[in-house]
C-alpha positions in Angstrom: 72.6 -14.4 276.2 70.2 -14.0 279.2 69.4 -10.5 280.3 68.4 -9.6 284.2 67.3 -6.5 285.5 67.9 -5.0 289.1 68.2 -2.0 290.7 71.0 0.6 289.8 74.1 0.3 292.6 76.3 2.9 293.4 79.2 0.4 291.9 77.3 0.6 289.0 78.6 4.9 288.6 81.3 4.2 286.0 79.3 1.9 283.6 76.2 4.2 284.1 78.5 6.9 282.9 79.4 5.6 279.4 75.5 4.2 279.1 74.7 7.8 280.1 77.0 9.4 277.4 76.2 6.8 274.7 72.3 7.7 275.2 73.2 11.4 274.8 75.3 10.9 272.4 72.5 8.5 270.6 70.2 11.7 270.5 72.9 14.2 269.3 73.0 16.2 272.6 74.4 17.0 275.7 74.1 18.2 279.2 76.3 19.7 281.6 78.7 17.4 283.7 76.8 19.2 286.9 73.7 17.9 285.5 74.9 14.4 284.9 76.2 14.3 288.6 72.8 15.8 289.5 70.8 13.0 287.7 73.5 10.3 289.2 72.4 12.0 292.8 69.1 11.3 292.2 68.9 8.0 290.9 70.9 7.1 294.0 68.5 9.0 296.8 66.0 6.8 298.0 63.9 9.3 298.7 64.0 11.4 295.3 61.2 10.2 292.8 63.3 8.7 289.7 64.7 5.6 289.9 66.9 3.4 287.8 67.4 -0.2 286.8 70.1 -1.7 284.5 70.1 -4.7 282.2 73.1 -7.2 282.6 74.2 -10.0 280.1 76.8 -12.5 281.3 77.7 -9.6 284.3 78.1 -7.0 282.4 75.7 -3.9 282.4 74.5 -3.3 279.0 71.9 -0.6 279.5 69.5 1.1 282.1 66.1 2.4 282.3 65.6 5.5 284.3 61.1 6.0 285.5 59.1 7.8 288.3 55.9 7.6 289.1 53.4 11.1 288.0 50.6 12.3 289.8 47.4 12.6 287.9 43.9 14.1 287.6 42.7 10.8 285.7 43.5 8.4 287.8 43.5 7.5 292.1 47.2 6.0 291.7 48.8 8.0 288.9 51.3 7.3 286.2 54.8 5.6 285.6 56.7 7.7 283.4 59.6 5.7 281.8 61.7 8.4 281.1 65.7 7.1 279.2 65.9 4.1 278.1 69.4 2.3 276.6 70.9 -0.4 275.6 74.2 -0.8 273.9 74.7 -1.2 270.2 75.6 -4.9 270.2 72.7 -6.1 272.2 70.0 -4.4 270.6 67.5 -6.8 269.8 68.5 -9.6 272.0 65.7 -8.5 274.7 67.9 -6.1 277.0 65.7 -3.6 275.9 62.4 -5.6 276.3 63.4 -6.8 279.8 63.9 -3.5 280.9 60.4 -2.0 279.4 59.3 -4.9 281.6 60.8 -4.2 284.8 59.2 -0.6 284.7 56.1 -2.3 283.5 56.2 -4.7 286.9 57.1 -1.3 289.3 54.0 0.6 287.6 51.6 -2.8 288.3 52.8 -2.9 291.7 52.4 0.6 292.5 49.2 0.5 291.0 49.4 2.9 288.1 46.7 3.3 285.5 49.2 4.0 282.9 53.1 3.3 281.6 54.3 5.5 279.5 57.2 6.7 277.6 58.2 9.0 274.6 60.9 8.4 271.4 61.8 10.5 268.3 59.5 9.9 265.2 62.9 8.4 263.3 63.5 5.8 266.1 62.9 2.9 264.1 64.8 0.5 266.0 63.0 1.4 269.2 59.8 2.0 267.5 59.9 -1.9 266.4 60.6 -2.8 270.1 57.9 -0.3 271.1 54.8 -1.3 268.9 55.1 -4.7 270.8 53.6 -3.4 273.6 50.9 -0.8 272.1 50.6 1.1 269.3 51.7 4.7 269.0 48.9 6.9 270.8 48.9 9.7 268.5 49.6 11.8 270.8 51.9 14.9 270.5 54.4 16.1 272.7 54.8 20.1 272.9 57.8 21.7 274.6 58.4 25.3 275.6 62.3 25.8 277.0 62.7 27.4 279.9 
């Protein structure tokens, strides 16, 4: 099974949406269908900071990545954020997920960022195992205040 990554298409909307459900549903939670079309919108605008690539096996779409680039006081060219990351069930661990990781890793090297990063649960052990690949945890924590 060979996996290829390229930009999301707007033909892509349908299989986006059960990706899109399947990574909410992955993390127990759920947004509002306005916000889905809202993150949809984006993704497609050219001009709107977040963009989106999917993984295809044999010409099906099996996951997508969803990254921007971040501003920053540490560096002259900033960060690449890799925000969602998903790959179906049944190809986990076949390297949909890897190829992905490196796509966003190419864009960030291109656009000359200091840094790629990303975030996962603590109990993500099949993504951790993917994820220590590339670098160690940074011990790091992540705080959130909802607004």
């Amino acid at each position: 099974m060979t996996t290829t990554v390229r930009p999301i298409q707007a033909g892509d909307k349908d299989r986006w949406l059960v990706l899109w459900q399947g990574y909410l549903d992955f993390y127990k939670t759920s947004v509002a269908p306005e916000q889905t079309e809202r993150t949809w919108n984006r993704i497609m605008d050219p001009e709107f900071n977040m963009k989106c690539a999917v993984a295809v096996n044999d010409g099906a779409v099996v996951g997508f990545t969803t990254y921007n680039l971040q501003n920053s006081t540490w560096s002259p060219n900033g960060h690449c954020y890799l925000e969602d990351l998903f790959v179906t069930p049944e190809v986990r661990g076949t390297g949909a997920g890897r190829a992905l990781i490196d796509y966003v890793k190419a864009f960030a090297v291109e656009n000359k960022c200091s840094r790629l990063y990303w975030n996962t649960d603590e109990d993500n052990a099949t993504a951790r195992k993917l994820y220590d690949t590339y670098v160690l945890e940074s011990g790091k924590r992540q705080y959130r205040v909802q607004l």
